[in-house]
Residue, then its C-alpha position, 0 to 999 in steps of 0.5 A: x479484525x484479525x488483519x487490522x489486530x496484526x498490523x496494531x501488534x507489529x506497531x505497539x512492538x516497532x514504536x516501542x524501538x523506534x519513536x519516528x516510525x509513528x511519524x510515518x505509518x499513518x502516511x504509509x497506510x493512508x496513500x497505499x489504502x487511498x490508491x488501492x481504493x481508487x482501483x477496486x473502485x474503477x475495476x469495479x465499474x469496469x466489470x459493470x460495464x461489460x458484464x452481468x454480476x457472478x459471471x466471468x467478463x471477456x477480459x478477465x483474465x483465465x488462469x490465476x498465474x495470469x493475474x500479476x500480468x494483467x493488473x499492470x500489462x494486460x491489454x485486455x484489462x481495460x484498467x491496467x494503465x490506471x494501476x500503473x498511474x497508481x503506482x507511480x504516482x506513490x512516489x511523488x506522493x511519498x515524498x510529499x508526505x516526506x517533505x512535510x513530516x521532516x518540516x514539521x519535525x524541524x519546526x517543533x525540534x524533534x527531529x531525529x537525523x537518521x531520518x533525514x539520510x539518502x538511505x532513510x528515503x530511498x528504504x522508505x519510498x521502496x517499501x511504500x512502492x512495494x506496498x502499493x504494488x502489491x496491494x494493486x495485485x491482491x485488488x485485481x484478484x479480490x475483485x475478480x473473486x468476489x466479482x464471481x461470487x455474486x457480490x458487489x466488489x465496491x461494498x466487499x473489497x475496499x474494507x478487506x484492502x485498506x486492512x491489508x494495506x495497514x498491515x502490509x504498511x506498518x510491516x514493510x516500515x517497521x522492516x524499512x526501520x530494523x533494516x536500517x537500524x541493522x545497517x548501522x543507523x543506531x540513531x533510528x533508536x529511541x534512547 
């Protein structure tokens, strides 16, 4: 509750600035929290498959400094090519999302420019990229943990992750707007 009240607080401050930042943050948490989900769940089955709950699997990884390397690369993460999948696949998605926000915007005239610039989408889709990396890094080691705490990573991990992906989404594009508005795109700003 205290993760979710954050990301609420960071938006009731941002969208008092900038009124096009509510287009965009339901995109932005629900893509990041769809794809984490799709993760924790198949790194879930995987450790099912290949180990008994509350113990360590053989290819998890040892150390914690190992984590990053194994959620994209590791090659015994039976898993790491699906978080690449993921990830990549945030792009095409963004921009979809993109596309349809500004058409609807256009077709109901409420459309601010200074969303529809290079600038505005190459700031939007890298933050929402790095929301989704990070977000498949604190998945391979939410589930890991709980994996080794004796408890189901399926019912544990997807709640805590789709409430960090909200507060990491609704940051990362409140800091995307400030960024650009700091930049010298005053027409971000409500009047």
């Amino acid at each position: 509750m205290i993760i979710s009240s954050t990301g609420g607080f960071i938006m009731g401050y941002a969208i008092s600035y900038f009124d096009d930042i509510a287009a965009f943050q339901p995109v932005i948490n629900g893509v990041g929290g769809n794809l984490v989900a799709i993760y924790a769940s198949r790194l879930s089955t995987a450790l099912h498959r290949t180990s008994e709950q509350g113990s360590v699997p053989f290819w998890a990884p040892k150390k914690w400094f190992q984590y990053p390397l194994h959620t994209f690369s590791g090659k015994a993460n039976p898993e790491s090519k699906t978080a690449v999948i993921l990830a990549v696949m945030a792009v095409p998605g963004h921009l979809l999302f993109y596309f349809v926000i500004t058409r609807v915007k256009i077709y109901n005239n409420t459309m601010n420019l200074a969303t529809m610039t290079p600038s505005f989408i190459v700031f939007y889709t890298s933050v929402a990229i790095l929301q989704v990396v990070l977000l498949l890094l604190i998945c391979y080691w939410l589930v890991h943990l709980t994996w080794r705490k004796n408890m189901n990573p399926d019912n544990v991990c997807i709640p805590y992750l789709t409430a960090i992906g909200d507060l990491l989404g609704t940051a990362f594009l409140a800091v995307c707007f400030y960024a650009l508005y700091f930049a010298g795109e005053e027409r971000l700003k409500t009047s």
